[in-house]
Every structure is written in C-alpha cells, then in structure tokens.
N, C-alpha and C positions, 0 to 999 in steps of 0.2 A: 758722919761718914755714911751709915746707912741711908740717909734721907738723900743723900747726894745719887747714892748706885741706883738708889729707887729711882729717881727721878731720871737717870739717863736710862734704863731700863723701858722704864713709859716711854720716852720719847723715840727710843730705835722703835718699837712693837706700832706707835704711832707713825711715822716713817712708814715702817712695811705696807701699814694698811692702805695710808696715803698711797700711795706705789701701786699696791694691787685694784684699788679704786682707779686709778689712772687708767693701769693698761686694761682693766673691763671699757672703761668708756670709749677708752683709742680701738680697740678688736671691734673686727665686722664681721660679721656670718658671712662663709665664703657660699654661693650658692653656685648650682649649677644650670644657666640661664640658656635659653634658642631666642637669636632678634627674628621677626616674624616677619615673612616680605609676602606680597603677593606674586602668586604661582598658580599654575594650572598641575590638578588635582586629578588622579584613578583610580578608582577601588577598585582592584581584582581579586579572583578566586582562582586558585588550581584544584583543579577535578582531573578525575582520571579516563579517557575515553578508552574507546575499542574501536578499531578500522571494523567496518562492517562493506561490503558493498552494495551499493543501493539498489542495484539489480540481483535480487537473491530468488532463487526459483527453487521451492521443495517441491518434488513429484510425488502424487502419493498413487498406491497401488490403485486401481479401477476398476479392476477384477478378483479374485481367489482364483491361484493356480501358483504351481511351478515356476521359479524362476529357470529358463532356459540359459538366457544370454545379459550380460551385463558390463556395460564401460570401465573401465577402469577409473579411479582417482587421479585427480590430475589431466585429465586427461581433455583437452580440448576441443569443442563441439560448435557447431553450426545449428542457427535453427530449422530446425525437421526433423533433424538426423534421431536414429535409431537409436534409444539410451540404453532402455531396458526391454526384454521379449521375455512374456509369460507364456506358459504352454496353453495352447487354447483347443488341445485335438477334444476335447470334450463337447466342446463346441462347435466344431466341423461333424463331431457326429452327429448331433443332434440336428445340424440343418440338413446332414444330410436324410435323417430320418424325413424330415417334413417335408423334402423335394421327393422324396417317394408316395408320400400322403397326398400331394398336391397332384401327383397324376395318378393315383388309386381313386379321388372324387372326382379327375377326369373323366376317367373311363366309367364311372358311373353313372356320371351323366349323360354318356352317352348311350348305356343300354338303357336307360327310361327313356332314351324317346322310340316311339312306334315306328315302328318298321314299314316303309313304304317304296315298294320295289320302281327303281326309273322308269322301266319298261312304260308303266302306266300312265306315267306323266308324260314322256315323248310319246306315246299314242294316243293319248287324248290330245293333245299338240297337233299330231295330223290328223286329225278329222278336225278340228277346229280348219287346220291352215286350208285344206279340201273343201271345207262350206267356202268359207270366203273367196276359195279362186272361181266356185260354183256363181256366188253372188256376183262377180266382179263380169263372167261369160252372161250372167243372164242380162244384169245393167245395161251391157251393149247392146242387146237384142234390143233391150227394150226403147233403146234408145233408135234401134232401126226401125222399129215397130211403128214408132211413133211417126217416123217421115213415112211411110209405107201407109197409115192410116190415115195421113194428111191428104195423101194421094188417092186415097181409094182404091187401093190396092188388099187391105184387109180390114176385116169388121170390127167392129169398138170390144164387143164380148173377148176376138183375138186377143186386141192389147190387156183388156182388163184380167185374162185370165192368166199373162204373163206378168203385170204389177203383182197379182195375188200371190204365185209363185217366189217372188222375189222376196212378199212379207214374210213367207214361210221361213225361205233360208236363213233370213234375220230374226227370226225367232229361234230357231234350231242352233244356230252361231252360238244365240246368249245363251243356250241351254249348257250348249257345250263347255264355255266359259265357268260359267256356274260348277259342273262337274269338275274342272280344274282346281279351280278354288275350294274345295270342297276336298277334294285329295290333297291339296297343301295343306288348310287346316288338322284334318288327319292326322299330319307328320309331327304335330307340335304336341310337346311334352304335355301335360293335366299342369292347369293352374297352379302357383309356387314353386313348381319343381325346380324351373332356370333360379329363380328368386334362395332356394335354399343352398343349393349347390355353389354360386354365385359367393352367399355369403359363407361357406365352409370354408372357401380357397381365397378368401379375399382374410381370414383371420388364422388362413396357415401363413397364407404372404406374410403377414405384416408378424406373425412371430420369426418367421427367418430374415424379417427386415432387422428385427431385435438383438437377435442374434448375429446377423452382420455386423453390427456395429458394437456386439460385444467384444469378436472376434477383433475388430481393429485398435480394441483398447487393449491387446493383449501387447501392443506396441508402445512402448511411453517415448515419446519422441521430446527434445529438448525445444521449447518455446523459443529460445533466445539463443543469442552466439555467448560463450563465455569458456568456461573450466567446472569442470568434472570434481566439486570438493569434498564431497561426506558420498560414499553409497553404505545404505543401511542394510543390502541383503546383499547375500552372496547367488552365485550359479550354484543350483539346489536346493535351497532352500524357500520354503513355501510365503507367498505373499499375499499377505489379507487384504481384504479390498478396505478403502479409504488410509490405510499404513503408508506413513512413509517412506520412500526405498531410492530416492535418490537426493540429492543439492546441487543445482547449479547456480554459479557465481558467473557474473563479467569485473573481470580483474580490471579492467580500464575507468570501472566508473565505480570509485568509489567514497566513502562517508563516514564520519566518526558518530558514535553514541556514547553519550554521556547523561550521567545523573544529576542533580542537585539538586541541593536544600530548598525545600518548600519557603525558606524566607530567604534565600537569594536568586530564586529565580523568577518571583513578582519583579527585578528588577531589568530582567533581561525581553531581550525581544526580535523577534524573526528579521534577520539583515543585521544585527549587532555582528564587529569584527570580533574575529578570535584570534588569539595569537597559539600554534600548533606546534609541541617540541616533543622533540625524541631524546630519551639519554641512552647512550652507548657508553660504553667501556675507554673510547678513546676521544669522542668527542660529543657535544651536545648541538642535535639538528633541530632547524625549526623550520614552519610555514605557515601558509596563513591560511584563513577561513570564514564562512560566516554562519551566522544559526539560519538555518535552513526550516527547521521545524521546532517548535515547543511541544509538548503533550498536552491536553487539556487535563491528565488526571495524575494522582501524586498513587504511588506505590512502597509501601514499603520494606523496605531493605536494612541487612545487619554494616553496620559501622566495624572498622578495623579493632575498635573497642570493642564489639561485642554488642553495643547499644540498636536496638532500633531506631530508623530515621525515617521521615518521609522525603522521599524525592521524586522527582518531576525528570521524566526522558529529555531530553535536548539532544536535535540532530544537528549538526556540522558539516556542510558542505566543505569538501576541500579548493579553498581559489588557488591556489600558488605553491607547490608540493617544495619549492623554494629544495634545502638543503636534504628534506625529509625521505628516509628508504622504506618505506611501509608496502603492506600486502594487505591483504583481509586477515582478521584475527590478532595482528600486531597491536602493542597497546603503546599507547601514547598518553600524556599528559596536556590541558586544554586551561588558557588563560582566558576566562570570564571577563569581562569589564562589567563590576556592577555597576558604578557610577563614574562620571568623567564632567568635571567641573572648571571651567576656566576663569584665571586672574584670581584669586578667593586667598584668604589667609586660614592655614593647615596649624594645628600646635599639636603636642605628642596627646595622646591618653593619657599618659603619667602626669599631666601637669593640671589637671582638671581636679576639682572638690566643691563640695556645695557648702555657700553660704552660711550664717548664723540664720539668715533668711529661707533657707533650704532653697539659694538657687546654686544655678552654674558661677562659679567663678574661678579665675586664676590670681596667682600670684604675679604682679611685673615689677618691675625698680624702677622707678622714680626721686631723680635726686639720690640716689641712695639709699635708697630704703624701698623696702616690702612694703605694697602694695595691695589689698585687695581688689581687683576688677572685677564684675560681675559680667556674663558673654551670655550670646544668644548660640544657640548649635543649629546649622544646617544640615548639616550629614556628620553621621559617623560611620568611619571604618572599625575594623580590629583596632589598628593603631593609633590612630588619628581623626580629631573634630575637626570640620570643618565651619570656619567660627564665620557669624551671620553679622553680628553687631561686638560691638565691647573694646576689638582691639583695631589696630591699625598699624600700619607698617614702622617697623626700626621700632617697637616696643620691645622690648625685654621679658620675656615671659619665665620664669624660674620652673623649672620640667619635674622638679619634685616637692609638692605641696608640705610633705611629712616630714621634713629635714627636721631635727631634733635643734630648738630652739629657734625656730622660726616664727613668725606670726607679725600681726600687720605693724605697719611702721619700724621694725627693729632697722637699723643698720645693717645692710649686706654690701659683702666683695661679690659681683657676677664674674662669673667664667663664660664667655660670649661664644656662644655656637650657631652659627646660621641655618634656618631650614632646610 
C-alpha cells in the first residue's frame, strides 16, 4: 500500500514538473520594440536670447562739467537733435580771456613799429612829381631845339647845354626816389619783430580754436533717429569726461543675442534658420530668423546650476516677427538646428550597448528571437543615433537593451512602435 502512494506521489511531482517545463519553453520575453523607417532627421537646442537692438548708441561725456539740460527716457529723437547740454561758461570765459590777449599783441605790434609822419611821404611825392613835370617841359624844348638847330637858328653848345640840363633832372628824380624808399624802409619794424608777434597770435588763435570746439562738445547731440532708453545722469549732476550719460536705441531694427555651448555651436553657422518663440501666460508666439553673426571667441559664464560654462555669443537677425510682441530687452527663447539630415534611419539612445566586442550594437527580432546587430553611428543627438550602416527599414529594434532576462537568441513577444 505504501509502494502504491509512493509511486502516485512521484508521478503527480513528475506531472508538475513536466508542466512547468512546458510552459518555460512555450513563454517569450515580451519586449518593448520601434520598427525603424527612413526619415528626415533635426537636432535642435533651445537657448535663451535677449531682444537687443542692433542700432544701440551709448554717448559718453566729452567734456567735465555740469549737467544743465537732459532728455527724458523714452523719449524719441532725430539725428542731431540736442540730447544732453553741459555747462561750458568756463569755457566761454577762457576764450573770452584769449580774444582780449589777441588784441593786447595787437596793439603791440603796432607800437614797435617806428613812427613815420605822412607829411613826409606826400612831400617827398611832390618834389619827385615836380622834377618830372620839369623833365617832361624841358624834353619838349629840346625837342624844339633840335628843329631850330637843324635850321640854324641856334648853336650846337645851345642844344648841348639843354641835353645836359635834362641829365641833371634825371639824376635829381632818382635821388628823390631813393629818399622815398628810404623813408619807407624807416617805417618797418627791426628784423623778427612781424615774425614773433605773428607767431604769439597765431598760437592764441589756435587755443581758442581748442576751445571752440570744446565748447561745442558741451552739446551731445543723438547720431541716429531712435528712443531715448537708459539716461545715466541727471539735471545737476556732474559729468566726467569719457562716462557714460546717455543710450539711444532704434526700436525698428532689431536682434536677439544668444549664448551657447562651445560644443554646439562648432555646429552652427552664419545664415542657419532659427526658429524665434515667445511664452506668455495665454498663449505661445513664435517667428523666424537667421544667425546673423557668430563670435570668434568663447566667454564664460554661470549655468542655472551654478556650473561654469564656455559659450560663444550668436546674433539673430529677426526675418518674419510672424506672431511675436517683442521690444528691446524682452527675452525670448531661440531653436538652434544643430544638424538636419535627410532620408537616414533614427533609433532611441535607450536602445544602443556595446558589444562582447566593445562595439555599437542593438538588439532587433528576427524570427523571433533576440538578435545581436552590430551598427555604425553617424550623428548623435541627446536622444537619438543616427545609424550609418547595420540596420534597415521594417527592422525591429528592442529600445531597452537591459530587460532582465534578455540576451541574444532567447525567444521574445515585441510590442511594435514606429519611429
């Protein structure tokens, strides 16, 4: 009776095990699979920009003085027009000082030169003009003298002693000349005298040219048409020369600045599209753009972490303000395209491990069962390889390598998700 309970005993525990063997063999690992197609591919980054405007004009003082007069903020301007006025009576006094110097060397020069009464010059003028009208009455004579000597009318001694007469007057003329000349010389200052004087007033000129032109800097007039956005000084208050004291903006033309990572923005490049969004409270605006400018140089800066980063400036021209309400100083958000790839097959991160061989490979189903495939990578994003070689469309790629009792050849159920 014992041998009998034994024996059906053995044969139920034989049964179970039979059973449990069974349904191991019949169970498949349910995995969780993406079939792979080819598609076109974007890597983006969101960075954070700042509306800047591309015409930004800071005025810096020119002179030390007084603020007199000053614009308001906000306050819209023309170019030329009058921003700021520094008090410049410090400097009217001073030219006025040196317009009184310049004719104090006037008047100096004019008593070194010698004193030489007119009188003397218009009478030495008429005895000069008096010989010559003498020369001009005897010429005639002599000239009658001559027919009258032709004729035999007067002796040769006559005419010769009338020629002689006449060399006399022309001697006596140049003497008188001479005397003239000789009273003008007179009149003239001693050697250097024009020459120093000359140069005294010719280096007061050119310091009240100096001061002309400082006094006109007492004026900071706006370069460009725009808005009145930051004044740094007040009415009263003293402005140092090269300090800043005003901002003018052109609200019409303007540009975002943005930073980013020394290793994604070797990937970017001047004329890359940007896509430009606004979040508000009620709705999310966007528009478009393109990189306008790179930096050539990386700076850097603290992360919301707290980390240091290196980043690279990138400017953004606005093309298409599309939905977006921006002003200067508004901050927006800015979609990068690192890379953009057409036709290629994409698989997640999560699906990627290396090899026994230490290379790339995934898992795919085949028949049923786990796979190892080995792949080539072309790009990666954060999320996703973009695969070179390895796989091919309507493969089955299993998206988590580490499923617990997974590995190659087992039997699996996939769960099908398309890229």
């Amino acid at each position: 009776m014992k041998k009998k309970y034994k024996l059906i005993v053995t044969s139920i525990i034989l049964v179970v095990i039979l059973g449990i063997s069974v349904i191991h063999l019949t169970d498949k690992l349910t995995v969780n699979t993406e079939q792979v197609e080819k598609t076109d591919f974007q890597d983006t980054i969101e960075e954070n920009g700042s509306v800047v405007s591309a015409d930004k004009v800071t005025l810096s003082a020119e002179l030390n003085g007084v603020v007199l007069s000053v614009v308001k903020e906000n306050t819209p301007v023309t170019q030329g027009q009058a921003i700021l006025t520094i008090d410049s009576s410090q400097i009217e006094h001073q030219i006025a000082q040196l317009r009184g110097n310049l004719q104090s060397i006037q008047g100096q020069k004019e008593m070194s030169m010698p004193s030489v009464y007119q009188s003397q010059i218009e009478a030495q003028k008429l005895e000069i003009e008096s010989t010559k009208v003498a020369m001009q009455d005897l010429e005639k004579n002599i000239q009658d003298a001559k027919l009258l000597y032709e004729a035999g009318s007067i002796s040769k001694s006559e005419l010769d002693n009338l020629e002689l007469s006449y060399k006399q007057l022309q001697i006596k003329k140049n003497a008188q000349e001479k005397q003239l000349n000789l009273i003008y010389e007179q009149s003239k200052p001693k050697a250097g005298t024009d020459k120093m004087y000359d140069g005294q007033q010719k280096s007061v000129s050119e310091n009240m040219k100096l001061l002309e032109n400082q006094k006109q800097k007492a004026v900071l007039r706006s370069p460009i048409n725009g808005v009145v956005s930051e004044i740094l000084v007040k009415s009263g208050e003293l402005a140092q020369l090269q300090s800043p004291v005003v901002t003018i903006i052109n609200k019409d033309r303007l540009q975002i600045e943005s930073y980013v990572l020394t290793d994604d923005v070797i990937y970017l490049h001047v004329g890359d599209k940007v896509n430009i969004r606004q979040e508000t409270n009620s709705e999310d605006l966007s528009g478009t753009g393109v990189i306008s400018e790179i930096s050539a140089y990386a700076t850097e800066q603290r992360s919301g972490l707290g980390l240091d980063e290196k980043k690279v400036k990138v400017t953004v021209s606005i093309q298409d303000k599309g939905t977006l309400n921006i002003s200067a100083n508004y901050d927006v958000l800015l979609d990068f395209v690192l890379k953009e790839m057409h036709d290629v097959i994409t698989i997640p991160k999560s699906a990627m491990f290396h090899s026994k061989d230490g290379k790339d490979a995934v898992f795919v189903v085949k028949n049923g069962k786990a796979v190892i495939q080995e792949v080539s990578i072309a790009y990666e994003s954060n999320s996703k390889y973009v695969i070179e070689e390895g796989l091919e469309e309507g493969d089955e790629v299993i998206k988590d390598p580490n499923i617990e009792g997974l590995k190659e050849n087992i039997a699996v159920k996939s769960e099908k998700k398309k890229n």
